[in-house]
N, C-alpha and C positions, 0 to 999 in steps of 0.2 A: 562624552566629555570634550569638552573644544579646550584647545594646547593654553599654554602658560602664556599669556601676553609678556608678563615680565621675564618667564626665561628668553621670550623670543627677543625682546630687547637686549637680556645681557649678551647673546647672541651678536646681536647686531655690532654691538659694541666692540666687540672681540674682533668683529671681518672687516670693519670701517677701513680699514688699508690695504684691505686684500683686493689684488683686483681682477675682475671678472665676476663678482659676485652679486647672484640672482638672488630672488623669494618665489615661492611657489607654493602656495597651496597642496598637500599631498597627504595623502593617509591618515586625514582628519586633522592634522599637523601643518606647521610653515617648517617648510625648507629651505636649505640656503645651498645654495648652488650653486660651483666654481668654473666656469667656461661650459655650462650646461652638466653639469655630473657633479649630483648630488653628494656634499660630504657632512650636514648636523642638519638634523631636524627634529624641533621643538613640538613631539607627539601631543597628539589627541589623544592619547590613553597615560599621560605623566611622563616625565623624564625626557630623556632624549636619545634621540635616535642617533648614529654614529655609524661611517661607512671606514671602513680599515681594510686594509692589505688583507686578503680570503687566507694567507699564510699564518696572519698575524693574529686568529680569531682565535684558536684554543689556548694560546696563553693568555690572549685579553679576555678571557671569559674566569680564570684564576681569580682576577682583582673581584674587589666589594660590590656592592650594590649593581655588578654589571650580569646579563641574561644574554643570549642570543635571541635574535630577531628572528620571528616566527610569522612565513607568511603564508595563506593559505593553509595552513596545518606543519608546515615542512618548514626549521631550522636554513635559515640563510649566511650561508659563511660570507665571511667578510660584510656585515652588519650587525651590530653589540644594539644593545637596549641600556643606557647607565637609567638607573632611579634614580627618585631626587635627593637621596641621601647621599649620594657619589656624585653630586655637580652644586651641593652647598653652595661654599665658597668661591667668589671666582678663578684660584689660582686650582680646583678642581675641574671646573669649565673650562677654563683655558686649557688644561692639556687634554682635553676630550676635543675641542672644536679644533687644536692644531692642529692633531692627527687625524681628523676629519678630513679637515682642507690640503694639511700636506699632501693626501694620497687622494682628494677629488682633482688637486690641482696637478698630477703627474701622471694624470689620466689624459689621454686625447681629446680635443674640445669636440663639443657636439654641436 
């Protein structure tokens, strides 16, 4: 399944003022990327991908329509899976790709 072109625009729309921010191809998915460190990405398998605080994952995993991120076999803290029933709206997107970006961007550049 190749990713949502129109989330990957709302997406885009959302970082247009963010700056340092990349695309990248990744996990069958476009990524977007804050000074090299990845925080949303508009998966190849639906929904979207989300990097969060690794503290911050067992209660963002409480909320709706959100999963942990499974690679390889093995649950990856601090990365959420939301569906597309939890990024409807864009005032639902928006607070999944802040909190993306706020903590890709309080990350060290790469």
């Amino acid at each position: 399944m190749a990713y949502d072109t129109e989330l990957a625009d709302r997406i885009r729309e959302l970082l247009a003022a963010e700056p340092g921010v990349d695309e990248k191809r990744m996990f069958g998915g476009l990524a977007f990327l804050i000074n090299g460190n990845m925080a949303v990405a508009a998966s190849g398998r639906g929904g979207l991908m989300v990097r969060v605080p690794p503290e911050e994952t067992d209660r963002l995993l409480q909320r709706d329509h959100v999963a942990p991120m499974v690679m390889a076999g093995r649950e990856t803290r601090g990365w959420l899976r939301v569906g597309d029933d939890g990024i409807k709206t864009m005032r639902q997107l928006q607070s999944w790709v802040r909190r993306g970006a706020g903590y890709a961007a309080s990350l060290p550049p790469k």
